[in-house]
KOLTOR-303884 format. One record per residue (C-alpha): residue in one letter; x, y, z. Coordinates in pm, whole numbers, padded with zeros to 5 digits, always signed. Layout:
BEGIN
aXYZ ...
END
This chain:
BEGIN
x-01807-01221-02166 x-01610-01189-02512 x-01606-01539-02720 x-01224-01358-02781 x-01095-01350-02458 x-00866-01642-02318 x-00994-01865-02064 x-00783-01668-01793 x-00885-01389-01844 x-01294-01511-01876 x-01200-01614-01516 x-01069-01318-01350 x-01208-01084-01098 x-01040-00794-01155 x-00971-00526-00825 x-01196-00278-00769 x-01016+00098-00685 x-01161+00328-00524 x-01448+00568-00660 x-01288+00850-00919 x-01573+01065-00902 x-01601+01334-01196 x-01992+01434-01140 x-01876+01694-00881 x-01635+01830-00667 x-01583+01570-00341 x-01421+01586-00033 x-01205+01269-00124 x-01151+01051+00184 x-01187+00712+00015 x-00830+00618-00156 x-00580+00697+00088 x-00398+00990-00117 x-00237+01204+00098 x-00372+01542+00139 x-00037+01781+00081 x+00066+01819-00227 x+00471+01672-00308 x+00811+01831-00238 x+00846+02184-00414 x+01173+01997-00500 x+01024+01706-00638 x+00786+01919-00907 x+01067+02147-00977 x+01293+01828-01098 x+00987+01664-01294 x+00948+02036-01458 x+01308+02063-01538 x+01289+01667-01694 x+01039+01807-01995 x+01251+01897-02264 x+01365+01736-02595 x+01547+01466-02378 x+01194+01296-02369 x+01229+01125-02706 x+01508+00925-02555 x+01417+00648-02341 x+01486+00667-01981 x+01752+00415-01808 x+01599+00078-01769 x+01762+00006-01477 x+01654+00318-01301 x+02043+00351-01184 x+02023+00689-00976 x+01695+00618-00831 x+01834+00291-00729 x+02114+00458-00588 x+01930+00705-00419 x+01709+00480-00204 x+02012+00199-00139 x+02193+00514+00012 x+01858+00631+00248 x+01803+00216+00332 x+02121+00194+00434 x+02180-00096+00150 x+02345-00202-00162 x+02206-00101-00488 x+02171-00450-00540 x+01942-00467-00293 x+01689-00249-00464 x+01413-00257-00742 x+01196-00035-00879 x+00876-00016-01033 x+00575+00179-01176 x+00402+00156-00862 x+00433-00076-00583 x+00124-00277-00765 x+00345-00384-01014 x+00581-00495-00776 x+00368-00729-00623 x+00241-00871-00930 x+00657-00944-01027 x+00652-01074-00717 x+00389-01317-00708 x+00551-01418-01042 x+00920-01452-00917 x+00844-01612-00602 x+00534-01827-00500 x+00479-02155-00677 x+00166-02222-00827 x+00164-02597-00697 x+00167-02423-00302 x-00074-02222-00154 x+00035-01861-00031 x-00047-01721+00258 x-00206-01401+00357 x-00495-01260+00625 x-00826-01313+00560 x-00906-00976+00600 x-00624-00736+00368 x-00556-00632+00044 x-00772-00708-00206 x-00518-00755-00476 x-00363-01040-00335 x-00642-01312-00409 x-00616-01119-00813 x-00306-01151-00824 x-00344-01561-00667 x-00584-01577-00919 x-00400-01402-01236 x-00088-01680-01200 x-00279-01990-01081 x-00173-01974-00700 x-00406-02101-00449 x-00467-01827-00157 x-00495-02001+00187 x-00656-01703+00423 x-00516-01700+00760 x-00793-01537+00966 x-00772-01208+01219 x-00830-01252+01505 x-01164-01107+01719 x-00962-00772+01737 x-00816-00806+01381 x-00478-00863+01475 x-00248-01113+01284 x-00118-01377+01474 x+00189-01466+01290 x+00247-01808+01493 x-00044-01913+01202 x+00163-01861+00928 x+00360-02204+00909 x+00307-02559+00785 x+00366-02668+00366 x+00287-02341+00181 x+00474-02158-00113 x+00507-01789+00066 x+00352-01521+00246 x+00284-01195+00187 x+00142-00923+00489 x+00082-00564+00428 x+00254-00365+00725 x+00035-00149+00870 x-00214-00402+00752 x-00532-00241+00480 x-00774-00186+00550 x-00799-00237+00935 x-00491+00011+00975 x-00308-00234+01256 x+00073-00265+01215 x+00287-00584+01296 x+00612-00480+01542 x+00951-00613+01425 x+00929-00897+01650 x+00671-01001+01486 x+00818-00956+01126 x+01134-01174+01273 x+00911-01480+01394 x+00772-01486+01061 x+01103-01496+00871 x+01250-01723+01147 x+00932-02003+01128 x+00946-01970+00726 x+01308-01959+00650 x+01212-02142+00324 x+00993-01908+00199 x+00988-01590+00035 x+00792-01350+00325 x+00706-00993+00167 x+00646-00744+00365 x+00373-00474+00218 x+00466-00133+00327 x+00302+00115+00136 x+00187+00270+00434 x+00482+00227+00680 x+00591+00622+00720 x+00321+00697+00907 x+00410+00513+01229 x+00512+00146+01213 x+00843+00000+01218 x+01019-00098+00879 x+01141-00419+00817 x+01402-00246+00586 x+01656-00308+00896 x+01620-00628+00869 x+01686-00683+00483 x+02043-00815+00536 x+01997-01060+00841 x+01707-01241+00661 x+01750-01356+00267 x+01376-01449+00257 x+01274-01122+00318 x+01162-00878+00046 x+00989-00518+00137 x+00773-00341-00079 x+00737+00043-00044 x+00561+00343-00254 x+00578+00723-00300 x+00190+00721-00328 x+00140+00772+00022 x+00371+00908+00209 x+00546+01093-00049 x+00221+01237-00215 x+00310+01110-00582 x+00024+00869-00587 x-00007+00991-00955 x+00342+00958-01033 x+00342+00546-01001 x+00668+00463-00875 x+00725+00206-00555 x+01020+00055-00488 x+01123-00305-00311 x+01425-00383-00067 x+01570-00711-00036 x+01844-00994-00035 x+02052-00935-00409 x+01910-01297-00519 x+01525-01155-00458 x+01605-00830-00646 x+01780-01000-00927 x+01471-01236-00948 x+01255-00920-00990 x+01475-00781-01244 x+01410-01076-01483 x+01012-01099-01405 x+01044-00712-01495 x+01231-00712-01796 x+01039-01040-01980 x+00767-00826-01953 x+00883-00441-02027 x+01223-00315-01951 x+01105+00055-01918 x+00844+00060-01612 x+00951+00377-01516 x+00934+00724-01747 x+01224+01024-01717 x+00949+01247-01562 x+00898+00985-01262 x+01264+00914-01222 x+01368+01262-01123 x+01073+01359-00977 x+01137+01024-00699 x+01483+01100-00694 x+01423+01495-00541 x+01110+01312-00335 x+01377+01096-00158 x+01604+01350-00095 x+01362+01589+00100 x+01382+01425+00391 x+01311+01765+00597 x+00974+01822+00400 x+00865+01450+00386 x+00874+01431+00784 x+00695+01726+00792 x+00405+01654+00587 x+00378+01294+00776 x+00415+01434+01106 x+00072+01676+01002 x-00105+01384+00877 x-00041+01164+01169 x-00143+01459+01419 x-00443+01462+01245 x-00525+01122+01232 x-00499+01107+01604 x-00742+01371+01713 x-00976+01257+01417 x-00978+00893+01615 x-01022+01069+01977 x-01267+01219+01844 x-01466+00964+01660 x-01393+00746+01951 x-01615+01020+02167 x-01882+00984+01936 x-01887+00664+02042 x-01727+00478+01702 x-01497+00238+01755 x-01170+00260+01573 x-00912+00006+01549 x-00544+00153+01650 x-00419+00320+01363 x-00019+00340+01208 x-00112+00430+00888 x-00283+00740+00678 x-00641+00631+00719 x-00907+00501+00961 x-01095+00185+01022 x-01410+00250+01182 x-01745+00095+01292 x-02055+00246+01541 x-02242+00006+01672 x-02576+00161+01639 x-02537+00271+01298 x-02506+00047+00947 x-02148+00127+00764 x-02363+00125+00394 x-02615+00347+00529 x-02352+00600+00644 x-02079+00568+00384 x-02429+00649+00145 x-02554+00971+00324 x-02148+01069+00373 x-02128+01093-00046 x-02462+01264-00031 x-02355+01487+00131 x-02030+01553-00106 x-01740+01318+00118 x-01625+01019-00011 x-01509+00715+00231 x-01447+00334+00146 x-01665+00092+00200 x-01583-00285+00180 x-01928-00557+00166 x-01699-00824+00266 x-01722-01094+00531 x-01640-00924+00877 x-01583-00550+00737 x-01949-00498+00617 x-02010-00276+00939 x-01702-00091+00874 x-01577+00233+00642 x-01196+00320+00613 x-01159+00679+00622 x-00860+00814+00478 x-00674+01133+00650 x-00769+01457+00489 x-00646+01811+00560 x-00770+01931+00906 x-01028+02142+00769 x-01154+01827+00469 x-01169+01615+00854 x-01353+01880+01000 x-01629+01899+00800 x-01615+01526+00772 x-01626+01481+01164 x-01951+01763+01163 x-02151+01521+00935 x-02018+01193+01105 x-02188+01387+01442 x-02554+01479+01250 x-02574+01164+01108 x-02560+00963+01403 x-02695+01191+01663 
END
């Protein structure tokens, strides 16, 4: 505690990431990077951007990136905003749209950088618990409150909401601003992008992190109605016009555009993550039903600390959350078959 800082801040708990390890070499299973590296086409653009053009600032508005992903989404580039990172996003978003003097609503068991964010602008969380299964029920998410926001496959219990549900929620809370988290959508849930331009209330939030392997790039990008995205646009530029550099702007640009190798690199990790599960599942873990690039798992005969300890011991890294509920459970992001192999071999000594 600093006698300097302001009383926010001397109240904050900041978010923890995940470990960053630079003691040794690690298999890293713990942050939920993906394990194949990004487009050929993608580095080849971001190579091509370093030149003398860098002492020039890049376009604030991010114009052909914008483009870009209105013309995949099927939208108008009105209907799109773009940031460093789809955290930054959400923190312009809990700015533009949830008043402080309402509560906002999200699961009790999610994100962790919802209830900083709640706490960073004076919003009051109100936690809408899973249920025994950890399933959202979204007929919970009514009465007087000042938005919600869901991540889609939720984190960290993996689970993904169908568009029906998405639609009930905009349909009981036509009032309020419902964001939809998707930074893990690609790998198996349904979008809620289709449903931008039936519902005004309705902003999505997406990355390249994941899917798009550019996790150290830091650009996500948000789809909604034009009076959302313009609200973004003057959170964003009170606080910094350029968010994103000339590197990351072509580099996303090329990204988007390889559609053939994104599917392809998506398609491996989600074959992988489904024989990791059967298998787990046969050593008698259970797993919650997976759509997204990592795994939620618990045994019942074996304490999560105890094994995500002896797992970094032994030189892999998972995530493990001492929260209320989760304490038995370690989410296991999708490696490379052969990082999942060895990963499955200790899982099986340590618990046999």
């Amino acid at each position: 505690m600093s006698k300097y800082w302001s009383p926010l801040t001397a109240s904050l708990e900041p978010y923890v990431p995940g470990e960053q390890p630079k003691d040794k070499k690690y298999i890293k299973l713990n942050t939920n990077e993906n394990p194949y590296p990004p487009s050929p086409l993608a580095i080849a653009a971001m190579t091509d951007t370093i030149n003398e053009d860098l002492r020039l600032y890049p376009d604030p508005n991010c114009d052909v990136l914008v483009q870009t992903l209105a013309q995949h989404a099927g939208l108008s580039p009105k209907q799109v905003f773009v940031g460093n990172g789809s955290d930054e996003i959400l923190a312009f978003a809990f700015a533009s749209f949830f008043d402080p003097s309402k509560p906002v609503l999200f699961p009790d068991v999610t994100y962790s950088f919802y209830k900083v964010y709640s706490k960073f602008y004076g919003i009051t969380p109100r936690l809408i618990p899973l249920d025994d299964q950890y399933n959202i029920n979204v007929e919970q998410y009514t009465g007087d409150h000042g938005g919600i926001i869901i991540p889609n496959p939720n984190a960290p219990t993996a689970m993904p909401l169908s568009l029906e549900d998405v639609k009930q929620l905009l349909k009981n809370n036509a009032d309020q601003v419902v964001i939809i988290d998707e930074a893990y959508v690609d790998f198996g849930a349904e979008s809620a992008v289709t449903l931008v331009n039936s519902y005004s209330n309705l902003l999505v939030i997406q990355t390249l992190s994941k899917s798009r392997s550019l996790a150290g790039l830091r650009v996500g990008y948000a789809f909604g109605s034009e009076e959302l995205i313009e609200g973004l646009n003057r959170t964003k530029n009170s606080f910094n016009s350029y968010t994103i550099d000339r590197v990351a702007l072509a580099g996303a640009v090329a990204s988007i555009e390889d559609e053939a190798y994104f599917r392809e690199m998506t398609a491996k990790v989600v074959a992988t993550r489904e024989r990791v599960a059967e298998k787990l599942e046969s050593l008698g873990f259970i797993v919650t039903p997976s759509k997204a690039n990592f795994l939620f798992i618990s045994h019942p005969s074996f304490a999560a600390k105890q094994l995500f300890e002896q797992l970094r011991e032994q030189g892999v890294l998972v995530r493990y959350f001492a929260s209320p509920r989760i304490d038995n459970f370690l989410r296991v992001s999708i490696g490379t078959d052969g990082e999942m192999d060895v990963f499955l071999q200790l899982v099986k000594q340590l618990t046999h």
